[in-house]
C-alpha positions as CSV (number, residue, x, y, z in Angstrom):
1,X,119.3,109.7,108.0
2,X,122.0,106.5,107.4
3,X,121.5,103.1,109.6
4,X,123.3,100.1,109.9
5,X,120.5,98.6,111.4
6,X,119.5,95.9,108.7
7,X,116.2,94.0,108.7
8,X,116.4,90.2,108.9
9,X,114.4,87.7,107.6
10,X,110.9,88.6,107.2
11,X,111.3,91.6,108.8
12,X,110.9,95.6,107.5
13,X,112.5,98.7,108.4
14,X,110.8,102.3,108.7
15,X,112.5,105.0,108.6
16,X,110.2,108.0,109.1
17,X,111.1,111.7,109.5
18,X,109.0,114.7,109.8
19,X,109.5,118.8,109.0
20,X,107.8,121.5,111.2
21,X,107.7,125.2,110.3
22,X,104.4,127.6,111.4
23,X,102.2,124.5,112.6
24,X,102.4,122.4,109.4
25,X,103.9,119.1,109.2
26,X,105.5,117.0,106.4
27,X,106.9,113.5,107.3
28,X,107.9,110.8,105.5
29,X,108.4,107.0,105.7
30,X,110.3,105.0,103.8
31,X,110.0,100.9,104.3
32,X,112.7,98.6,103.1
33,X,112.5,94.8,103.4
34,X,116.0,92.5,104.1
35,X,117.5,92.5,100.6
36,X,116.9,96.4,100.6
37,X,114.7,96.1,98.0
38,X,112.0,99.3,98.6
39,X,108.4,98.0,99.8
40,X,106.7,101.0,100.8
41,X,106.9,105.0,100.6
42,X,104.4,107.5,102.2
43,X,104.5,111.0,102.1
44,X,101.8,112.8,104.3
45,X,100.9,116.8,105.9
46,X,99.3,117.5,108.9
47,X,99.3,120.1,111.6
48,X,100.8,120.2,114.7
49,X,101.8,122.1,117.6
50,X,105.9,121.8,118.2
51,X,108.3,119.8,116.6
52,X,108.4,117.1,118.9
53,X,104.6,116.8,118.1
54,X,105.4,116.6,114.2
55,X,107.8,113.5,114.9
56,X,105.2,111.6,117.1
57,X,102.9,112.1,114.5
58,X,106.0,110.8,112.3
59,X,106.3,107.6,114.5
60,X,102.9,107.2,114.9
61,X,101.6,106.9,111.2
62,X,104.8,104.9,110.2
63,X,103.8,102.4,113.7
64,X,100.3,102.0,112.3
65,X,101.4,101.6,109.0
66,X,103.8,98.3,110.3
67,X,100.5,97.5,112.4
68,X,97.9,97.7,109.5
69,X,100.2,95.8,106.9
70,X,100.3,93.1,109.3
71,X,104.5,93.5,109.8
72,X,105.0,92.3,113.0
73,X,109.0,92.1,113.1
74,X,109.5,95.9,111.8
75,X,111.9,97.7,113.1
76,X,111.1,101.9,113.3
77,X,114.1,103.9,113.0
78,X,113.7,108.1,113.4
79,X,116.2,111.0,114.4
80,X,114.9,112.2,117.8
81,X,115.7,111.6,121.0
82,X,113.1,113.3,122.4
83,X,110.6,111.2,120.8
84,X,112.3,108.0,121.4
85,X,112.1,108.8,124.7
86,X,108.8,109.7,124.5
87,X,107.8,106.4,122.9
88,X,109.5,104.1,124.8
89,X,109.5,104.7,128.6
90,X,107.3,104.3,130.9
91,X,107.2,107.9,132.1
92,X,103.9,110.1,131.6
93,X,104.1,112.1,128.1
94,X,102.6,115.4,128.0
95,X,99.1,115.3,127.7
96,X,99.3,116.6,123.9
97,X,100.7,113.8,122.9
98,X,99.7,111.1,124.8
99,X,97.0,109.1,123.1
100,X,99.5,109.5,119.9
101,X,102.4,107.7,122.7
102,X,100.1,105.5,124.1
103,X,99.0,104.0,120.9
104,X,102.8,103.7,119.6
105,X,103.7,102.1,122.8
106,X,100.8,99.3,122.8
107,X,102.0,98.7,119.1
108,X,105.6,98.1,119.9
109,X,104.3,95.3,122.1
């Protein structure tokens, strides 16, 4: 995945991605601070029930990870729709995910 969306400042970017084939999940984040200089890699594999599952639990871990590390102005940059969507409105997620979307969304506050 290629952004133009640059951190500022004392801010972070995570870019976080996930794979799902036969209920097993890899993802991956990547954290870059404003000078591009690399500050943070995780690799991870889970299980899951659907893709849009694996890139909750994608957002999710890379949202805690920005939580736990005390970066406040990250930004969170991932590939699907679906999960933005997910993540961000103020609609009802399916009940599978929804203490994963619930948590993501009182983070992004």
């Amino acid at each position: 995945m290629f952004s133009f969306v640059v951190p500022h400042g004392c801010s972070v970017k995570l870019n976080c991605d996930a794979a799902f084939k036969d209920s097993n999940v890899t993802f991956g984040i990547v954290v870059r601070d404003s000078t591009g200089c690399l500050r943070y890699v995780l690799g991870n594999r889970c299980h899951a029930i659907s893709p849009i599952h694996a890139e909750i639990i994608a957002v999710h871990s890379a949202c805690y990870l920005a939580y736990n590390c005390g970066w406040l102005n990250a930004i969170v940059e991932f590939d699907s729709q679906v999960a933005i969507s997910l993540s961000f409105l103020e609609s009802l997620p399916p009940w599978s995910l929804a203490a994963l979307v619930d948590d993501i969304r009182l983070w992004a506050k």
